[in-house]
TORKOL-4160 file (C-alpha; in steps of 0.2 Angstrom, whole numbers, padded with zeros to 4 digits, m for minus):
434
<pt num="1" X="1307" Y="0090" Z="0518"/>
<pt num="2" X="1298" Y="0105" Z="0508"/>
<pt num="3" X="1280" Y="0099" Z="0516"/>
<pt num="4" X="1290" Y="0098" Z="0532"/>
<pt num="5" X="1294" Y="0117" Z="0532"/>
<pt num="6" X="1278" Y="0122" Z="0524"/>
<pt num="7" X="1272" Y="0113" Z="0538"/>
<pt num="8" X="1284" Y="0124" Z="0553"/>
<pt num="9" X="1279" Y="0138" Z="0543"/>
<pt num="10" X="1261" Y="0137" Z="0544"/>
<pt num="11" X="1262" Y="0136" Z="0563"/>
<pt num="12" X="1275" Y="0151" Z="0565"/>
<pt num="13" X="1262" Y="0162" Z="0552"/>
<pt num="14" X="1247" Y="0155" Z="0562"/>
<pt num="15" X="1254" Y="0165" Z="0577"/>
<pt num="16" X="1256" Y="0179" Z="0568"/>
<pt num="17" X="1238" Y="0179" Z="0566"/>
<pt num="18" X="1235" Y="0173" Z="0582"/>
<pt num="19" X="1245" Y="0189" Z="0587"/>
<pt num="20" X="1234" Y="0202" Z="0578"/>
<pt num="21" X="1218" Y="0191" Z="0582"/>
<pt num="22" X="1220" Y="0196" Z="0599"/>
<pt num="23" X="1227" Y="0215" Z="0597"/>
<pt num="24" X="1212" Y="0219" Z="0587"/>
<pt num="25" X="1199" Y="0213" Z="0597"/>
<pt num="26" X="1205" Y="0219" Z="0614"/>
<pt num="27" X="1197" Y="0236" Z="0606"/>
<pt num="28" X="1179" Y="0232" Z="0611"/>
<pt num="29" X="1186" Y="0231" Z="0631"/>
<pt num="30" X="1197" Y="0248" Z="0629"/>
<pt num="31" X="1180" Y="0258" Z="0622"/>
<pt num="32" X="1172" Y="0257" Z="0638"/>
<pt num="33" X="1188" Y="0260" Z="0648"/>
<pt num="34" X="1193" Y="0273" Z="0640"/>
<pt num="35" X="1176" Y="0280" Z="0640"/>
<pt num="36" X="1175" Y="0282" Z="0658"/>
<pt num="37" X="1193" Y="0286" Z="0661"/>
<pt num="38" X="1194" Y="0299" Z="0650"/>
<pt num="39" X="1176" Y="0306" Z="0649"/>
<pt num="40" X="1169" Y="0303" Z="0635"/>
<pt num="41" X="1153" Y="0304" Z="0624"/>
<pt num="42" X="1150" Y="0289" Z="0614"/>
<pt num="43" X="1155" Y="0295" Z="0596"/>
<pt num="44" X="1173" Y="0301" Z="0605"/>
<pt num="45" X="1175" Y="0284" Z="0612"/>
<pt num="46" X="1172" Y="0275" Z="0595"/>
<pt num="47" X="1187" Y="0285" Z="0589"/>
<pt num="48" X="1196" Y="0270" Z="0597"/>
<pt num="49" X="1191" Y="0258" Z="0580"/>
<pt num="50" X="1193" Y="0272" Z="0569"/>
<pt num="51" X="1211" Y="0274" Z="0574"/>
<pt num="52" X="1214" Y="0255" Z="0570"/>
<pt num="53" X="1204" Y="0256" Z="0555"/>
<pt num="54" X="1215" Y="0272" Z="0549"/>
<pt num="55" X="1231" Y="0266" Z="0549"/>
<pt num="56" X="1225" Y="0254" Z="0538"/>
<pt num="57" X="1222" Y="0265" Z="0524"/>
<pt num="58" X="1236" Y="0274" Z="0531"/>
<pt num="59" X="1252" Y="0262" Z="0529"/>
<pt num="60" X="1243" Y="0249" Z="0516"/>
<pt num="61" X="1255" Y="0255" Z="0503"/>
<pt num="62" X="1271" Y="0260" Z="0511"/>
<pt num="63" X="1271" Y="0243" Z="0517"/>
<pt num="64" X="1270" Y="0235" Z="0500"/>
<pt num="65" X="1285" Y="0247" Z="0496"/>
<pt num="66" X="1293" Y="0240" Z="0513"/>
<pt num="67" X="1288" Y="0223" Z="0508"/>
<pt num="68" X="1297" Y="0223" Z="0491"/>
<pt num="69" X="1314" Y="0230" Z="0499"/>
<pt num="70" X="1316" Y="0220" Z="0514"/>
<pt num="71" X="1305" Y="0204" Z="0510"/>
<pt num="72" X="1292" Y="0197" Z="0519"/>
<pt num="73" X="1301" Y="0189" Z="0535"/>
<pt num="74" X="1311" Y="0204" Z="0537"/>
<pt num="75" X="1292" Y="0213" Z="0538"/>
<pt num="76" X="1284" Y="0204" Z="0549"/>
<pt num="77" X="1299" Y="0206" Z="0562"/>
<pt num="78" X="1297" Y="0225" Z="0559"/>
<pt num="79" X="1278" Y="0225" Z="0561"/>
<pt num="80" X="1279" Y="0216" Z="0579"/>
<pt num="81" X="1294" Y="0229" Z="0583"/>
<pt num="82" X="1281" Y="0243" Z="0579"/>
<pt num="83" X="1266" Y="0233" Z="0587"/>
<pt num="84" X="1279" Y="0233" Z="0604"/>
<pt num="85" X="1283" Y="0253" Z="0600"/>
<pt num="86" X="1264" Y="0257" Z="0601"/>
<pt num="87" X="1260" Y="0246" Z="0616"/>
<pt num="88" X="1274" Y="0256" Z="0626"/>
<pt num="89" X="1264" Y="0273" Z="0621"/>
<pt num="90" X="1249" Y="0268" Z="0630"/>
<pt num="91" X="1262" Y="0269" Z="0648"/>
<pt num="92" X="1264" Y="0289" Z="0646"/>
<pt num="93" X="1245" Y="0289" Z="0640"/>
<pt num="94" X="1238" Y="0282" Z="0656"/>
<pt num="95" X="1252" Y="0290" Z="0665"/>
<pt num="96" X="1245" Y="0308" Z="0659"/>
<pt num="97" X="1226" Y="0301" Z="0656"/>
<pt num="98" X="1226" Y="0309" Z="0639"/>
<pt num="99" X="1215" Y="0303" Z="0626"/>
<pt num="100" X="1224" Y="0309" Z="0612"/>
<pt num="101" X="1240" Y="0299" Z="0618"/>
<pt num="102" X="1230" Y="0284" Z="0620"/>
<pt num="103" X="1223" Y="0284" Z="0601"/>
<pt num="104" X="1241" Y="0288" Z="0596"/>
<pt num="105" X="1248" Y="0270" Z="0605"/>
<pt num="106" X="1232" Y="0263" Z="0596"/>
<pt num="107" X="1240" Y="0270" Z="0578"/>
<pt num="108" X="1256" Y="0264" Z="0580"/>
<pt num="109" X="1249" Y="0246" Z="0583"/>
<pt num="110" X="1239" Y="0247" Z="0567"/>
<pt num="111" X="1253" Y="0254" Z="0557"/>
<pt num="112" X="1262" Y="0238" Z="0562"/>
<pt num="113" X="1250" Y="0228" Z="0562"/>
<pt num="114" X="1247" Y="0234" Z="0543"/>
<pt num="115" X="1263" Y="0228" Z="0540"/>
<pt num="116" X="1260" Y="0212" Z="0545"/>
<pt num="117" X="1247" Y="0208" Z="0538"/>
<pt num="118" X="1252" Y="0213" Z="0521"/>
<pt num="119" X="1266" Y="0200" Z="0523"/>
<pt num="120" X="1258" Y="0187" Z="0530"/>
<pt num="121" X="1241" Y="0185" Z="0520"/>
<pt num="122" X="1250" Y="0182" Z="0504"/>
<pt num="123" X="1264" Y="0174" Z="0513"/>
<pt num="124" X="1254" Y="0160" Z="0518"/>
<pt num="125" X="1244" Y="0161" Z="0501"/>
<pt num="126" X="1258" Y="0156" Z="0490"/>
<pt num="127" X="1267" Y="0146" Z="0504"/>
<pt num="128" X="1258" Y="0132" Z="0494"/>
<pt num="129" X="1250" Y="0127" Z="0480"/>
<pt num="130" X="1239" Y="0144" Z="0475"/>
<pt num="131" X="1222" Y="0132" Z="0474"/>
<pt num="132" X="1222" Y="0126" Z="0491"/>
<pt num="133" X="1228" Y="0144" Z="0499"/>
<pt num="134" X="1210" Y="0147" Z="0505"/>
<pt num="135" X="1213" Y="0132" Z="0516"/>
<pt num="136" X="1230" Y="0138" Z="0526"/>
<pt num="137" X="1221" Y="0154" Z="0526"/>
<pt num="138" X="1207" Y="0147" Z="0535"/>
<pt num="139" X="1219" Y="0140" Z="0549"/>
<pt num="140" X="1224" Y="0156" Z="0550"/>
<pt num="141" X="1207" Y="0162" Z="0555"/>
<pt num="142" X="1205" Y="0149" Z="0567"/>
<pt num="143" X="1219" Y="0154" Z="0575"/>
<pt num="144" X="1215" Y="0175" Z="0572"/>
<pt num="145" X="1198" Y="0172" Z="0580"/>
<pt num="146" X="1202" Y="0161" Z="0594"/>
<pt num="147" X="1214" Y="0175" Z="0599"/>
<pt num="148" X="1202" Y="0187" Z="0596"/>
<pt num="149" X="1189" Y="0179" Z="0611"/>
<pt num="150" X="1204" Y="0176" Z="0623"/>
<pt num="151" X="1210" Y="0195" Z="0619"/>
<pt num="152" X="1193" Y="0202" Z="0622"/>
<pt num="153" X="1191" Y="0189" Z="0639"/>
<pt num="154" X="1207" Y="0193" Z="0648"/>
<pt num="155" X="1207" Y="0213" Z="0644"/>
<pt num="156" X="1188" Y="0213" Z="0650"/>
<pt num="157" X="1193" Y="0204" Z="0664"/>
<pt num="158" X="1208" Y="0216" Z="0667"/>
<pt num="159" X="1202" Y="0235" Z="0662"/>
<pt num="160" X="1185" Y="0230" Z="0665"/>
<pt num="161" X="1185" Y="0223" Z="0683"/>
<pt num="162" X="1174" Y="0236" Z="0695"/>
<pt num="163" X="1169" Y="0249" Z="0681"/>
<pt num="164" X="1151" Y="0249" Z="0687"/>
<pt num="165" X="1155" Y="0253" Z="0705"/>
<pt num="166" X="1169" Y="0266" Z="0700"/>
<pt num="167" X="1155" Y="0276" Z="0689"/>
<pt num="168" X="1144" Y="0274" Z="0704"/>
<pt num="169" X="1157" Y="0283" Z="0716"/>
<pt num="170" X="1161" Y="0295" Z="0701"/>
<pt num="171" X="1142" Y="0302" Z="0704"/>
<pt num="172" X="1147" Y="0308" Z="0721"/>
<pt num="173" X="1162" Y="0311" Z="0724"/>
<pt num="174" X="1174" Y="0327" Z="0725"/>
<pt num="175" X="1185" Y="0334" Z="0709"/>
<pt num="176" X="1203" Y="0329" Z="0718"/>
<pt num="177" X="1192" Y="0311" Z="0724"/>
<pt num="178" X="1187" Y="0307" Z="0708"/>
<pt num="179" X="1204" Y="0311" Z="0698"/>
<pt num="180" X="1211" Y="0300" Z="0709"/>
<pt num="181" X="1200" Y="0287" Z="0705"/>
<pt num="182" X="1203" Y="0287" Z="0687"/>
<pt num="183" X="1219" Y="0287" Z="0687"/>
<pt num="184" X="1220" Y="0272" Z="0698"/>
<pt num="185" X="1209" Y="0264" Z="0685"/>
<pt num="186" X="1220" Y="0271" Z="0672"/>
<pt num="187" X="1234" Y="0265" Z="0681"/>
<pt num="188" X="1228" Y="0245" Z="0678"/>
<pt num="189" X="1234" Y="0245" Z="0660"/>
<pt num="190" X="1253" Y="0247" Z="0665"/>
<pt num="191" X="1259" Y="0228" Z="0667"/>
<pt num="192" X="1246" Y="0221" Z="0653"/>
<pt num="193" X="1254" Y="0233" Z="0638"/>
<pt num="194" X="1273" Y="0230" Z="0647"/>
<pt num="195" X="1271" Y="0214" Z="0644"/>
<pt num="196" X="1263" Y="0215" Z="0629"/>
<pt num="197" X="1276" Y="0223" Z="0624"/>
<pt num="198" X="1292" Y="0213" Z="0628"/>
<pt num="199" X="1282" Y="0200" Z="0621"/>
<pt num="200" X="1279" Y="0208" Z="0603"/>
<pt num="201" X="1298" Y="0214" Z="0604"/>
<pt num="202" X="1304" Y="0195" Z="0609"/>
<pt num="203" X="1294" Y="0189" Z="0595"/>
<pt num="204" X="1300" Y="0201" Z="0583"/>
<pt num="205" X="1317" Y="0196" Z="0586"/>
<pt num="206" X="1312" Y="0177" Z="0584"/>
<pt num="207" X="1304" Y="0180" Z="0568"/>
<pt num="208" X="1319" Y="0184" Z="0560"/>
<pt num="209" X="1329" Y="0169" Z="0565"/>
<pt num="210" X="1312" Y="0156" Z="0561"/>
<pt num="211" X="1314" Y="0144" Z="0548"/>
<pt num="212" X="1303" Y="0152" Z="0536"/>
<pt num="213" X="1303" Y="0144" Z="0518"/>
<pt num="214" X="1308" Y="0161" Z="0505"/>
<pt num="215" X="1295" Y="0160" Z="0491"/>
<pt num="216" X="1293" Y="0171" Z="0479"/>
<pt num="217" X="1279" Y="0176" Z="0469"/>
<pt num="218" X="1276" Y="0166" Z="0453"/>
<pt num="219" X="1279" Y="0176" Z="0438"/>
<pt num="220" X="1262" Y="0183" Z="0429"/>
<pt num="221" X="1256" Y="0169" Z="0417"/>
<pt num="222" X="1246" Y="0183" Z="0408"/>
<pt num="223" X="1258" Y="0184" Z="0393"/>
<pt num="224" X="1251" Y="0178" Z="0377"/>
<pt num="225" X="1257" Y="0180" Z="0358"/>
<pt num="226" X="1254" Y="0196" Z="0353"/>
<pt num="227" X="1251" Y="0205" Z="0369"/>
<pt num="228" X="1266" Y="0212" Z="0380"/>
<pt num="229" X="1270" Y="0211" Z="0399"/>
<pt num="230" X="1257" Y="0219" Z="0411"/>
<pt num="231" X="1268" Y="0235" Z="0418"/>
<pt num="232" X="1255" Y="0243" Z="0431"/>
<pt num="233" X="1243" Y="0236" Z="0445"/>
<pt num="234" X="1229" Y="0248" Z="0436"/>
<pt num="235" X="1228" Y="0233" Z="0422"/>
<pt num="236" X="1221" Y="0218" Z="0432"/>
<pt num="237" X="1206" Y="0221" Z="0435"/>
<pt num="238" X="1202" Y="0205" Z="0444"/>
<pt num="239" X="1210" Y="0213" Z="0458"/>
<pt num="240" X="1202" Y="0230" Z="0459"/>
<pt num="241" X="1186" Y="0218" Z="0460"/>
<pt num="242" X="1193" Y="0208" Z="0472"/>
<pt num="243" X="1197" Y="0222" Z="0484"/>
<pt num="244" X="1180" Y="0229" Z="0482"/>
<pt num="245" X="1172" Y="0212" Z="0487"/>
<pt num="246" X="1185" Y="0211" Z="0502"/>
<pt num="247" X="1179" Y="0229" Z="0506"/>
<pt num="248" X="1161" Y="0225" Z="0506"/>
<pt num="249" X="1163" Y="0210" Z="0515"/>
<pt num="250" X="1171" Y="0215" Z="0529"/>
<pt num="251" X="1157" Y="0228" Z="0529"/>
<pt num="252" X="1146" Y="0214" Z="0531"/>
<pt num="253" X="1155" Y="0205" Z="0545"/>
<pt num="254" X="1157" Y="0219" Z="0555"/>
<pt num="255" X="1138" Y="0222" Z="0556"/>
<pt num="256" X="1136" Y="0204" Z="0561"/>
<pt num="257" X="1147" Y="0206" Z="0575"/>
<pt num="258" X="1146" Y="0221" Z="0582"/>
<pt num="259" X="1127" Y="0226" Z="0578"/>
<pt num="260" X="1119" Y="0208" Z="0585"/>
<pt num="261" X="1122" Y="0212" Z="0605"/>
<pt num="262" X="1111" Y="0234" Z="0601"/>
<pt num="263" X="1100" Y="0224" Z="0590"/>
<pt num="264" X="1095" Y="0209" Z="0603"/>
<pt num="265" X="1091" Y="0223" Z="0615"/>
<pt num="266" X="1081" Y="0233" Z="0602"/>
<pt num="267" X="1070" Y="0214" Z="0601"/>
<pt num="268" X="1067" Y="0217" Z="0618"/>
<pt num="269" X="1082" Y="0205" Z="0627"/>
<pt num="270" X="1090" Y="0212" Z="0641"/>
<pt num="271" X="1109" Y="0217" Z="0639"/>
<pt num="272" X="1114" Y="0203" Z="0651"/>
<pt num="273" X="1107" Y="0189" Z="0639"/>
<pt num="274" X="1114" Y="0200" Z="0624"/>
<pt num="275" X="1130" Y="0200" Z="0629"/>
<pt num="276" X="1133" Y="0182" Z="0623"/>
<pt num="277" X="1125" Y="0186" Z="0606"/>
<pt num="278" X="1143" Y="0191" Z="0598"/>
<pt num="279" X="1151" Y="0175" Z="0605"/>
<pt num="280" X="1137" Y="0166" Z="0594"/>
<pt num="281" X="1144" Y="0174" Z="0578"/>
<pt num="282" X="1161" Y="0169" Z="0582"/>
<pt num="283" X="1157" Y="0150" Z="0586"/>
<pt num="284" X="1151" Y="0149" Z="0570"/>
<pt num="285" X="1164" Y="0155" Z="0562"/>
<pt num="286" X="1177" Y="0148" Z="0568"/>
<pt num="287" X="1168" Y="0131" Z="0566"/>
<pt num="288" X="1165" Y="0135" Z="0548"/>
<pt num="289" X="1185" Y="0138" Z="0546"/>
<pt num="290" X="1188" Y="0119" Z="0554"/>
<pt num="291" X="1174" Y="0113" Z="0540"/>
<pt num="292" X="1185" Y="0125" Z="0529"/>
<pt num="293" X="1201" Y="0116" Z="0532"/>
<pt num="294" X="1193" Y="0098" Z="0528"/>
<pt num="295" X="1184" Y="0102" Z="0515"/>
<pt num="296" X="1198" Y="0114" Z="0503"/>
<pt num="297" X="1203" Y="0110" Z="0493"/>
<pt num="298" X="1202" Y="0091" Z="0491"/>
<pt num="299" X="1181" Y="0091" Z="0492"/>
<pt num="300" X="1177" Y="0110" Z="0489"/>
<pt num="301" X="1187" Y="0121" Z="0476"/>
<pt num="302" X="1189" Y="0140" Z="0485"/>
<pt num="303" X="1179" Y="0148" Z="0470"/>
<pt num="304" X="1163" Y="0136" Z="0475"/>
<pt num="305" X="1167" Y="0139" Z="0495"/>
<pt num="306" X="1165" Y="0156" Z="0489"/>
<pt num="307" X="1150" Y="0156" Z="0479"/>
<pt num="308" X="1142" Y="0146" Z="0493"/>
<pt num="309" X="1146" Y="0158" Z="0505"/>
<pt num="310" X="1139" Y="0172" Z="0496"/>
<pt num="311" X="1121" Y="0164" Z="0493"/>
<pt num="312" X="1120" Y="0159" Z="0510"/>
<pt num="313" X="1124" Y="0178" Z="0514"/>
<pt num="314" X="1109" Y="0182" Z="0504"/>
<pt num="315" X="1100" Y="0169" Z="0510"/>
<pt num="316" X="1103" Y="0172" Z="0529"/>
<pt num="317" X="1098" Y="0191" Z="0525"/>
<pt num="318" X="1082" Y="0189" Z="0519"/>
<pt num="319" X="1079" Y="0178" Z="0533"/>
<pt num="320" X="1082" Y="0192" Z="0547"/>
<pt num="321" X="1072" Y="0203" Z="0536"/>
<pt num="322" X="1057" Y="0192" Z="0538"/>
<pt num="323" X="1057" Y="0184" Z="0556"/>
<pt num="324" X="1058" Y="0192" Z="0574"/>
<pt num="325" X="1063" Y="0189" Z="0590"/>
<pt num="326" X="1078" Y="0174" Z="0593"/>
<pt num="327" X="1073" Y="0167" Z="0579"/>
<pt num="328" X="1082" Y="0183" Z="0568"/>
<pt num="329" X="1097" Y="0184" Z="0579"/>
<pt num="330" X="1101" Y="0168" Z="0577"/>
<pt num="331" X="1102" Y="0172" Z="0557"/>
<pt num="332" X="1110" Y="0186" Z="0561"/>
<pt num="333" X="1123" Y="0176" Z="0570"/>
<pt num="334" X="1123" Y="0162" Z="0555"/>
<pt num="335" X="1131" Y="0178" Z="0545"/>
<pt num="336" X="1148" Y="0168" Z="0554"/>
<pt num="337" X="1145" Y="0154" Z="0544"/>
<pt num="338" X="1142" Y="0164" Z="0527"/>
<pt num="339" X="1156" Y="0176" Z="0531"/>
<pt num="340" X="1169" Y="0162" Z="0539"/>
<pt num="341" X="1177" Y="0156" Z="0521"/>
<pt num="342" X="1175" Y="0174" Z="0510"/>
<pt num="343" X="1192" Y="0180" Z="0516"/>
<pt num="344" X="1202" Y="0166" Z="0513"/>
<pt num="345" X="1195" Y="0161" Z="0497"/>
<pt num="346" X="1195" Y="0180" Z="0488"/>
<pt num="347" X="1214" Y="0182" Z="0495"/>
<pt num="348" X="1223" Y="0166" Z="0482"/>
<pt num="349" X="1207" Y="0170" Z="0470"/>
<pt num="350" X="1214" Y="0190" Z="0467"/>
<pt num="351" X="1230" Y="0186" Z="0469"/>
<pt num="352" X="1233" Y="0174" Z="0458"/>
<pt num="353" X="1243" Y="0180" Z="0441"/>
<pt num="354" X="1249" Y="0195" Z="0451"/>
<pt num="355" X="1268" Y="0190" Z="0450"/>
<pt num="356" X="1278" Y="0205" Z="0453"/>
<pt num="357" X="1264" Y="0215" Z="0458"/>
<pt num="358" X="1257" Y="0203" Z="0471"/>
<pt num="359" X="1264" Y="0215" Z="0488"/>
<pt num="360" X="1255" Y="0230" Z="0480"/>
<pt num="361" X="1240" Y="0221" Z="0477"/>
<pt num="362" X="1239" Y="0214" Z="0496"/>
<pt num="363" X="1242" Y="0230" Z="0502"/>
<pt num="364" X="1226" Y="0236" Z="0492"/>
<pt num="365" X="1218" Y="0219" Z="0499"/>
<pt num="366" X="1223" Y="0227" Z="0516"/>
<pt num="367" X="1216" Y="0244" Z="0513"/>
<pt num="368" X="1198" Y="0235" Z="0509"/>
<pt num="369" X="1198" Y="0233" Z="0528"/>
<pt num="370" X="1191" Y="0249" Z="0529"/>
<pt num="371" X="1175" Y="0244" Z="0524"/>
<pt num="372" X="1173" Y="0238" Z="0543"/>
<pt num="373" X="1175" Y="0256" Z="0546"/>
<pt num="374" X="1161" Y="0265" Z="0532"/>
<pt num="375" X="1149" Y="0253" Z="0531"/>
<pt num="376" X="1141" Y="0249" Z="0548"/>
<pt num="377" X="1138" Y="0266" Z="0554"/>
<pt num="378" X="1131" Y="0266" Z="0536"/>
<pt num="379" X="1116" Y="0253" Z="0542"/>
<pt num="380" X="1118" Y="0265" Z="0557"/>
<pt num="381" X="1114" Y="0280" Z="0549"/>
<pt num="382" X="1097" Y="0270" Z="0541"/>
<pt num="383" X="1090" Y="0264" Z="0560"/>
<pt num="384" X="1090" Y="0279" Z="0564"/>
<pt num="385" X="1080" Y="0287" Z="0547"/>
<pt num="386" X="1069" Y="0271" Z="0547"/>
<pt num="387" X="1068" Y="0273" Z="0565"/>
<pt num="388" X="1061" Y="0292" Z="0565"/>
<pt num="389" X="1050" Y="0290" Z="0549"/>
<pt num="390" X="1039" Y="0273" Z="0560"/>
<pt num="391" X="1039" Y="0287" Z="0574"/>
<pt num="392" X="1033" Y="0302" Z="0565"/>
<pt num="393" X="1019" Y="0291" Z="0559"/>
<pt num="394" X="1015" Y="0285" Z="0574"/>
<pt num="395" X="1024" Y="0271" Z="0581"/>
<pt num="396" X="1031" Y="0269" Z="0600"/>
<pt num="397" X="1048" Y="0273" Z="0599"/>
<pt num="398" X="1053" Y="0252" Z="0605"/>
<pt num="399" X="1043" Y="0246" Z="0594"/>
<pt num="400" X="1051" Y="0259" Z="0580"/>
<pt num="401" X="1068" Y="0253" Z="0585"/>
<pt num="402" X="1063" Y="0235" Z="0585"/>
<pt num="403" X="1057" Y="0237" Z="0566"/>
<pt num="404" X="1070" Y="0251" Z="0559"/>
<pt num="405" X="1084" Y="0240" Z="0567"/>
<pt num="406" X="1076" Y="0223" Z="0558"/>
<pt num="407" X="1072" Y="0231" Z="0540"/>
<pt num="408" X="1090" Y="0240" Z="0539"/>
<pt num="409" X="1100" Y="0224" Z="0538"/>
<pt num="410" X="1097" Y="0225" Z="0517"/>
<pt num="411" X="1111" Y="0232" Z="0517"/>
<pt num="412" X="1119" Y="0217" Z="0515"/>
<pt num="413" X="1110" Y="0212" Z="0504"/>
<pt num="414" X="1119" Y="0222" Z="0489"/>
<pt num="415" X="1135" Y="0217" Z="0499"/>
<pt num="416" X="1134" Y="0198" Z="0497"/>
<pt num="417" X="1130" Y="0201" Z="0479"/>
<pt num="418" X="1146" Y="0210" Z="0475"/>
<pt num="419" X="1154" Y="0195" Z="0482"/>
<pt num="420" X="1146" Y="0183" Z="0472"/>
<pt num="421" X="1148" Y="0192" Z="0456"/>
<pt num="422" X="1168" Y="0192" Z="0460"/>
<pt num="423" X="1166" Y="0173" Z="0464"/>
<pt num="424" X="1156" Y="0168" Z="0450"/>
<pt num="425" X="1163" Y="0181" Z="0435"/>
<pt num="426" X="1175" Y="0193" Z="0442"/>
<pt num="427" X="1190" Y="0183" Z="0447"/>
<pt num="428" X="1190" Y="0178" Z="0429"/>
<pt num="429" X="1191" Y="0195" Z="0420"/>
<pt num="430" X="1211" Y="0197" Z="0418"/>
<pt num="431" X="1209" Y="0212" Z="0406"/>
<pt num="432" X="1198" Y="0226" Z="0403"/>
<pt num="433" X="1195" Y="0223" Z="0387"/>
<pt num="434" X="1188" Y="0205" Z="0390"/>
């Protein structure tokens, strides 16, 4: 009967990820739409991801305080009511064509999107037995990434549908003509986020009437003779290690998803063949998280999935730095595969001996998130010196691009080493003092 409920309850959580999956990723269709209906420069439109990224940072910690008054089941049916709130702002934002009002509905997602997640990762790690969590975890990101592709197909299809020609008629058209051809464009994100929003409000009532298990952390089994109860989250320091490898890692799989498509056109391929580069890194993920599923823990322990991962990282990084063309964007899709199994195996790996403090220490895990935020424009920001320095001394500004764009990904480098120092030694360190 308990693997029977375990087993209902994976499914109902796996749609919870499936949920967020497909909210986050539908930003990479809303930058170029709300680039053109709102007139923006490029940096302006970006604002889009950094008002996901923020509310991340933002609510990580309220949440865990939510968490620990309501529980998590009683969370997540908050966080999709708050998912459903912010997809009804984005009516009055295309109503009035206002940015601002647009990032705002894009906030509110993420603040209940924060919330959901902080309930459901370590929901769905101690749903079970704490050494097999990266395993449900990695069904979860099956089902977040799957999502994720659909999300970015259907709302490309939908916003997307006839941009280039409205930017051609844009060119030459009158003030009153063209503000009437945005906001017909504008006006094509009304029935999506409706029903997107009945949908996250439906679900957010089922939630609460699901036949989710009620577990509760284990208590810390840190206690020993001669030593006292741990009373703050500032004395595990496996944790704070933990959040910094989640923080550079998902540095590092952001640059492998979003940075493969500008760096395939720096090699030279065309933007219609680079298009397809991103989907390469999300294939290999997700078929990394099906070998994830068979493999943990009954042939592959989490902490060697881990390690594993991280030397291949470092692997798959030297290897971009050293070929060109197809050849190097293929390794930097393989990043899929090295990244695919680092979330759900440092999740059960920091959490483990939390106890009582194991909602505050997800909510930190959450915040790490914002490493996707800080660390690509990071590799950015050293294109574009590399990139100036080759020119200054000579080289044609492709070729430049070509080169800077390819010796810049060492970045990871250092990234993939944090996370297997945390795999290999600092999981282990439980005190400060050891």
């Amino acid at each position: 009967m308990q693997q029977k409920n375990n087993t209902t309850a994976i499914i109902i959580i796996a749609s919870l990820f499936f949920i967020f999956g497909f909210v986050t990723w539908i930003n990479g269709a809303l930058i170029p739409f709300m680039k053109t209906i709102n007139e923006l420069t490029d940096a302006q439109s970006y604002l889009v991801a950094s008002a996901s990224y923020i509310s991340f940072v933002v609510m990580a910690l309220p949440a865990s305080y939510i968490l620990n008054k309501i529980g998590y089941k009683k969370g997540m049916s908050l966080g999709l009511v708050i998912m459903g709130i912010g997809a009804l702002v984005f009516i009055p934002a295309a109503e009035a064509r206002t940015y601002w009002v647009f990032l705002a509905g894009i906030f509110i997602q993420g603040l209940g999107m924060t919330i959901l997640q902080t309930a459901s990762n370590p929901y769905i790690t101690i749903l079970g037995p704490i050494e097999s969590g990266a395993k449900r975890i990695a069904i979860m990101g099956i089902a977040n990434k799957t999502a994720g592709a659909l999300g970015s197909l259907i709302f490309g299809a939908i916003l997307l549908s006839g941009i280039d020609e409205t930017k051609e008629k844009l060119a030459g058209v009158t003030l009153e003509e063209k503000n009437v051809l945005l906001d017909t464009m504008a006006d094509s994100v009304f029935m999506p986020y409706i029903i997107m929003a009945i949908v996250l409000f439906i679900l957010g009532v089922l939630i609460r009437k699901a036949p989710l298990p009620n577990v509760e952390e284990a208590e810390s089994e840190e206690i020993v003779e001669g030593q006292t109860a741990k009373t703050s989250i500032f004395q595990f320091p496996n944790l704070w290690l933990g959040v910094l490898a989640l923080f550079v890692y998902v540095g590092a799989e952001v640059i492998a998803g979003d940075t493969i498509i500008a760096y395939g056109i720096s090699l030279g391929f065309t933007g219609e063949e680079a298009k397809y580069f991103t989907t390469y890194t999300l294939l290999a993920m997700v078929a990394t998280y099906a070998l994830g599923v068979f493999l943990i823990p009954k042939y592959v322990k989490q902490k060697t999935a881990l390690i594993a991962s991280a030397i291949l990282g470092i692997v798959f990084s030297f290897c971009i730095l050293n070929t060109t063309g197809f050849m190097s964007v293929l390794f930097v899709a393989g990043l899929g595969i090295a990244n695919a199994l680092v979330w759900p195996a440092i999740w059960p790996l920091t959490l483990e001996g939390l106890g009582k403090f194991t909602k505050t220490g997800s909510a930190l895990l959450i915040m790490a998130i914002s490493g996707g935020a800080i660390i690509p424009p990071l590799y950015g920001r050293i294109v574009d010196a590399n990139k100036q320095e080759l020119m200054i001394n000579g080289l044609q500004e492709a070729a430049a691009m070509a080169s800077a764009s390819t010796s810049s990904y060492w970045i990871l480098i250092p990234c993939y080493a944090i996370v297997l120092f945390f795999a290999i030694w600092g999981h282990k360190i439980k005190n400060w003092t050891k």
